[in-house]
N, C-alpha and C positions, 0 to 999 in steps of 0.2 A: 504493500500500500504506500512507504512512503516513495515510489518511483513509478507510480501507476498513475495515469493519465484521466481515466478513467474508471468509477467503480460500480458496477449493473447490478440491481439486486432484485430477486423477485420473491414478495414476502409471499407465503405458505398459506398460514392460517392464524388462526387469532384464541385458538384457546392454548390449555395444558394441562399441567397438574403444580399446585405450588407446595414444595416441599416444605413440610411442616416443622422442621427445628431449625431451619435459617430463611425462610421465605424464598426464597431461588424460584424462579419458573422452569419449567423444563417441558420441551415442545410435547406436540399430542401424542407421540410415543409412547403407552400404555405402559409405566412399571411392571415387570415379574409380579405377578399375585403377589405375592410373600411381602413387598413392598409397598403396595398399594397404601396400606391404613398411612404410612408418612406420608401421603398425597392430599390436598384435596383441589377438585375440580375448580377451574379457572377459565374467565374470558374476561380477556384484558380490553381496557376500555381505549375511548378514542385518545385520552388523553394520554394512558399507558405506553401507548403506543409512539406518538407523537412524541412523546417524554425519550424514550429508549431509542426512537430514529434520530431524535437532535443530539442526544447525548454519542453517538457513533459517530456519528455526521461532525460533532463539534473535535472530539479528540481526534477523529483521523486530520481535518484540514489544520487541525492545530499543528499537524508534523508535515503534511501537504499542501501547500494552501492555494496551489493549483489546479487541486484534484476538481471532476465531476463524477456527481451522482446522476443515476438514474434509474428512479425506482419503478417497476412493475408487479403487476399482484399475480401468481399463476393460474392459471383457468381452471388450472387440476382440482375436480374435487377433493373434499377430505375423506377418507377411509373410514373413520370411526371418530365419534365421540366421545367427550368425557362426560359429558351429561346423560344422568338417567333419565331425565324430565323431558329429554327432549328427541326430536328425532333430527338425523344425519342432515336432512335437508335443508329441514330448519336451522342447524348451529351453522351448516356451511355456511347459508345464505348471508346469517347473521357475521358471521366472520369476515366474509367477502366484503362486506359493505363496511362496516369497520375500518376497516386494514384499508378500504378506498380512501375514505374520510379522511382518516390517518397520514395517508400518504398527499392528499391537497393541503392541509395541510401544511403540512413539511414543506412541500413544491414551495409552497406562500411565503413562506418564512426565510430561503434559502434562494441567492441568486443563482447558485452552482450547481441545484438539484432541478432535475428534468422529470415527469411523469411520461413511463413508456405505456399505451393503454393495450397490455396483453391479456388483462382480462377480456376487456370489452371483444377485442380481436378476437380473439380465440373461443370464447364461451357464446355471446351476444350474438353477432356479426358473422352467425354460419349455420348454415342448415342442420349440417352435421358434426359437429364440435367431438363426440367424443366415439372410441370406438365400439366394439362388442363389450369390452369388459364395464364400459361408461367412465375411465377414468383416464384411459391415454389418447392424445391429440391424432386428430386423422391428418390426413394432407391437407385438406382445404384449411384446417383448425391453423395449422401449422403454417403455411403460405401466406393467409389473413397475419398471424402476427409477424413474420419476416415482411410484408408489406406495410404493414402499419407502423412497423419499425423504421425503418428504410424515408417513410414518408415523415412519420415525429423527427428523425436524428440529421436530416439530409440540409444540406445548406438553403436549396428553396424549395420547403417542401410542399407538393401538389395533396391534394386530400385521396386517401387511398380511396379503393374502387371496391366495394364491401358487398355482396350481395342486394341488400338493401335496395345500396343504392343502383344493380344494376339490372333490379328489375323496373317493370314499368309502372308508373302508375296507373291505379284502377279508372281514373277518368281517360286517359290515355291507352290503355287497355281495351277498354266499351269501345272508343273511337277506332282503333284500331281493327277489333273484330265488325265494327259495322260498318269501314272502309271498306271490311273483304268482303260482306255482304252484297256490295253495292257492283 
């Protein structure tokens, strides 16, 4: 890091377990049973967040003060939760949008930090986002966020070409099927 030009980060997810004799967090990696009771379940908040991105953000450029950041969130769902109250979908969802906030945030606060949107890309912005197993990137998934990268990080950057936006629209649509009509 202190000779790195650049540094890409794409946060995960937003809960854990917080280890109960020193407070530590530790990602959603489930403890060994046998370990668990020193755990309890955790979702860190916006501010948590925010808090732990500037305090990285502040000590790396304090040894670099050249550096860029650039943060993206991964589209990967999360595997499991730590919550019993809850379901998978739900905590994702809630993490996702967290960790977004989280990360505008920071962008705000920071000239040198960039927001790359690989969520949006990859999850949002595709038909087909994930594969048979529902948690690994397809090609389209995958090409969406090298494009939308490519287009955020590029000197003049053009707005990528998203699905979206390269269907037609539905008044344009009608007009078009009743052109063929005629």
């Amino acid at each position: 890091l202190m000779e790195a030009e650049v540094f890409l980060a794409f946060l995960g997810n937003n809960e854990g377990g917080r280890y109960l004799p020193d407070g530590r967090v530790i990602s959603s990696v489930m403890p060994d049973l046998d370990l668990r009771p020193l755990f309890r379940p955790v979702s860190l908040t916006v501010q948590e967040n925010v808090d732990a991105l500037s305090h990285f953000i502040d000590v790396v450029t304090a040894h670099n003060p050249s550096i860029k950041f650039i943060l993206g969130i991964t589209p990967t769902p999360m595997l499991a939760t730590w919550k019993a109250d809850s379901h998978i979908v739900e905590s994702d969802l809630l993490g996702k949008s967290v960790l977004r906030v989280a990360t505008e945030e920071v962008v705000r606060k920071y000239e040198h930090v960039y927001y790359f949107p690989s969520l949006e890309a990859g999850r949002i912005c595709c038909r087909d986002p994930f594969g048979e197993d529902g948690r690994h990137a397809t090609d389209e998934a995958l090409n969406n966020m090298a494009d939308a990268f490519e287009a955020a990080m590029s000197e003049d950057p053009a707005p990528a070409e998203t699905p979206a936006e390269t269907a037609p629209e539905p008044e344009a649509k009608a007009e078009t099927e009743a052109e063929a009509k005629e």
